[in-house]
N, C-alpha and C positions, 0 to 999 in steps of 0.2 A: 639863256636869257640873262639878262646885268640886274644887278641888284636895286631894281625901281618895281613900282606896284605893276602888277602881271596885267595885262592890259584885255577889257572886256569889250568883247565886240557890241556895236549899236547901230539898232535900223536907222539913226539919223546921219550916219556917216558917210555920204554917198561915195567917196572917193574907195571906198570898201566893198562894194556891190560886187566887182568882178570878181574879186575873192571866194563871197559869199556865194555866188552862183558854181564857179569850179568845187567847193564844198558839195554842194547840194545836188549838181550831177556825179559826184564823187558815191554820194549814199544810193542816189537811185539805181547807177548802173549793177551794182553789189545786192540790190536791194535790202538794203538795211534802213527801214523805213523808221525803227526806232530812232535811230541817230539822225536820221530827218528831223524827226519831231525834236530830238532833244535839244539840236542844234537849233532850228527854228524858233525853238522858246528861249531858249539865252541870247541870244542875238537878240530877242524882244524883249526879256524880262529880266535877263542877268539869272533866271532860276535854273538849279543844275537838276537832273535825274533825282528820284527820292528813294528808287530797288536800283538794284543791280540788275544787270541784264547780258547774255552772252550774245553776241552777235558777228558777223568776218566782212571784213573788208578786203580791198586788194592787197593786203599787206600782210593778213593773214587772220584767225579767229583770237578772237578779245574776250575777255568781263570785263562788261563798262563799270567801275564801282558806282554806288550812290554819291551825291553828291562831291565829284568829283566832273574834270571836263576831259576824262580820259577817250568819250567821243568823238572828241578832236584831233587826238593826237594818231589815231587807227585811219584816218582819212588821209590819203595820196595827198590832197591838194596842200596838207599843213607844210611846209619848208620842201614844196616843191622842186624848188629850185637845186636843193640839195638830192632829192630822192633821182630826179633825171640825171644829175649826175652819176651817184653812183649807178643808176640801172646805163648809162651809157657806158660805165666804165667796167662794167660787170667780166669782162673775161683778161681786166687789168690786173684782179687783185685776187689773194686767197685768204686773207687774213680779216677781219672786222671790227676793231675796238671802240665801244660805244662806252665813253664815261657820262656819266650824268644820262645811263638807258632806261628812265622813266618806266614804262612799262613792259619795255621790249621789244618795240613797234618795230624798230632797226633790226635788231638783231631777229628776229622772228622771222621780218621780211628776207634778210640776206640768206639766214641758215636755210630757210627754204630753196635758195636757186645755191645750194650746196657749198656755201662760206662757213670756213671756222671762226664763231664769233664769242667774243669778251663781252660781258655785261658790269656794268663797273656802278650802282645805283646805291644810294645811304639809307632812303625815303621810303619810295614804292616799290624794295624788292620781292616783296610779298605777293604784290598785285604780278609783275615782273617773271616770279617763277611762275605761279598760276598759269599764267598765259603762255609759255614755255613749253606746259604739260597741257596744254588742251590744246597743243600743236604738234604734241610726240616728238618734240626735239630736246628733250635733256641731253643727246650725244652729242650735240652740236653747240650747244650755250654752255658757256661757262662762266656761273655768275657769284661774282663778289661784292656782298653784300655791305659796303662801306663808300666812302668820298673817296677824293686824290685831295692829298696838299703836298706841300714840303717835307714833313715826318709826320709820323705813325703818332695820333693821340684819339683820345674818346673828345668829343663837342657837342655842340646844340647846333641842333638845327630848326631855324625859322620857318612855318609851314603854314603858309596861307592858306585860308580857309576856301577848299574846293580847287585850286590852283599847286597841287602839292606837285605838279614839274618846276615850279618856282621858288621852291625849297632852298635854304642859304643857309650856309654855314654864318651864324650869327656870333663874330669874336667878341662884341661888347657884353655878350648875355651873362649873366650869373647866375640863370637856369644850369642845374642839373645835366648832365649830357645827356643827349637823347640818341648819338648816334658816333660810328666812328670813321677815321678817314685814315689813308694809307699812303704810301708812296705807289706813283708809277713803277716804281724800279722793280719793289717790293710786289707789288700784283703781279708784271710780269714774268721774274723770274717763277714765284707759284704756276702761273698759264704754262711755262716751258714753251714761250713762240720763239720760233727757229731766229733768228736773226738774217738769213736773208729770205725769210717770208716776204710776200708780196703784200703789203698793210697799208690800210687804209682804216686812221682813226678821226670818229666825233669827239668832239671834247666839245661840251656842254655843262659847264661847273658852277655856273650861276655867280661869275666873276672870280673864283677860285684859279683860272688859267694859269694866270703866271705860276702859282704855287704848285700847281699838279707838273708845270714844266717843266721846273727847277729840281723838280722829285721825281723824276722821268730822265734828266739829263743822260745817265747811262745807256737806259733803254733809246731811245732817242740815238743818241751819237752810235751806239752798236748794230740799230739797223741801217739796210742797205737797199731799203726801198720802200718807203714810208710817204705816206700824203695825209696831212693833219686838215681835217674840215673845223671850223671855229667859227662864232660869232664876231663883229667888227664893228664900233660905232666910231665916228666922230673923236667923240669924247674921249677914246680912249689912249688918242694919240699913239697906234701900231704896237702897244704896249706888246700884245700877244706875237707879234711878229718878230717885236723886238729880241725878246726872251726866246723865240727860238731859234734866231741869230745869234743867239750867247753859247747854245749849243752848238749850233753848227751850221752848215748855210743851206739856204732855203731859197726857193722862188715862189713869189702870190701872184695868186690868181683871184677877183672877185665873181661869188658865184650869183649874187645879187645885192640889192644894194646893206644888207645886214649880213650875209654868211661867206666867208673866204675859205681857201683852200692853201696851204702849203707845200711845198714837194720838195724833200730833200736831194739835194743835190751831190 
């Protein structure tokens, strides 16, 4: 997501119903009646969870934290659009790189149908491992606990209250740092991914893109069969497209009207 207020859902939004219903058979077919309820009450009330709670979706077993909407993110239906994608492209790829992997939801779900995957998180690595090991996949995640930018430094990061997928690296802060970020170049070489692994990465940086890019350029230009999934607005005038035409060339694809696809060429 881009650096604006994290957006809360509302029963008077009708153009949002379809969503909410793909949600809500999302919990019932798993039966996770918890995340019924807890979804149903924020979509009414804007109120998050108050315990913690363990529960499995199709994507694999959670801890919902308290007051967090981490019950959203375990549900199929969230960035749908991207999830059929990768399960269409499932015997495309062998590699996983999740920057900006929130809880793990991705990488959980991938490592299960037998992907080696990168967890790349500043935030919620905590919640992230948890959820890793209440799936018995430590052999499979390999999680680096920091951001991506351009170089290797300690920052602040801004962290909405309850929304912490929404977490920013805040450059104007004169907070304290709270957290650190690294180069792409530098995480990958640490992971040891082959270079002509078959990779497939999210990059979800909370407008950091270009920066994680330009500190990836290596990595990036060295492999030989890479497809990057990114957010896309309007606004942003191809910036992130741009930048990976600086590396090297690429074809888009949009995968709906906010999340795109690259594929190196």
């Amino acid at each position: 997501m881009s650096q604006v207020e994290a957006y809360k859902p509302s029963w008077k939004n009708l153009s949002k119903y379809g969503v909410y219903i793909h949600y809500f058979v999302e919990y019932l077919k798993h039966g996770d009646l918890k995340s019924l309820g807890a979804s149903l009450k924020y979509v009414l009330t804007h109120k998050l969870p108050q315990q913690d709670y363990t529960t499995s979706s199709g994507m694999g077993k959670f801890l919902i934290r308290k007051n967090t909407t981490d019950f959203q993110f375990i549900n199929y239906a969230y960035e749908k659009s991207i999830k059929d994608y990768l399960r269409n492209n499932l015997n495309n790829f062998d590699v996983f790189i999740d920057l900006g992997a929130c809880i793990g939801e991705y990488s959980i779900w991938l490592a299960k149908e037998g992907k080696q995957c990168i967890a790349v998180e500043p935030v919620n690595y905590k919640g992230l491992i948890n959820n890793i090991q209440l799936n018995g996949l430590q052999d499979r995640i390999r999680v680096f606990p920091c951001g991506v930018g351009d170089k290797k430094e300690k920052v602040f990061f801004n962290i909405p209250d309850g929304v912490t997928s929404s977490s920013f690296m805040d450059k104007e802060s004169t907070n304290e740092p709270n957290g650190e970020i690294d180069t792409l170049d530098n995480i990958m070489a640490a992971a040891g991914i082959a270079k002509d692994a078959r990779i497939i990465m999210k990059l979800d940086v909370e407008g950091m893109e270009p920066e994680a890019i330009r500190g990836g350029a290596n990595f990036i230009n060295s492999c030989s069969n890479l497809r990057v999934i990114y957010e896309h607005f309007p606004e942003d005038d191809y910036r992130n497209d741009k930048c990976l035409l600086a590396v090297c060339s690429f074809t888009f694809n949009n995968l709906d009207e906010v999340n795109r696809v690259a594929t190196k060429v």
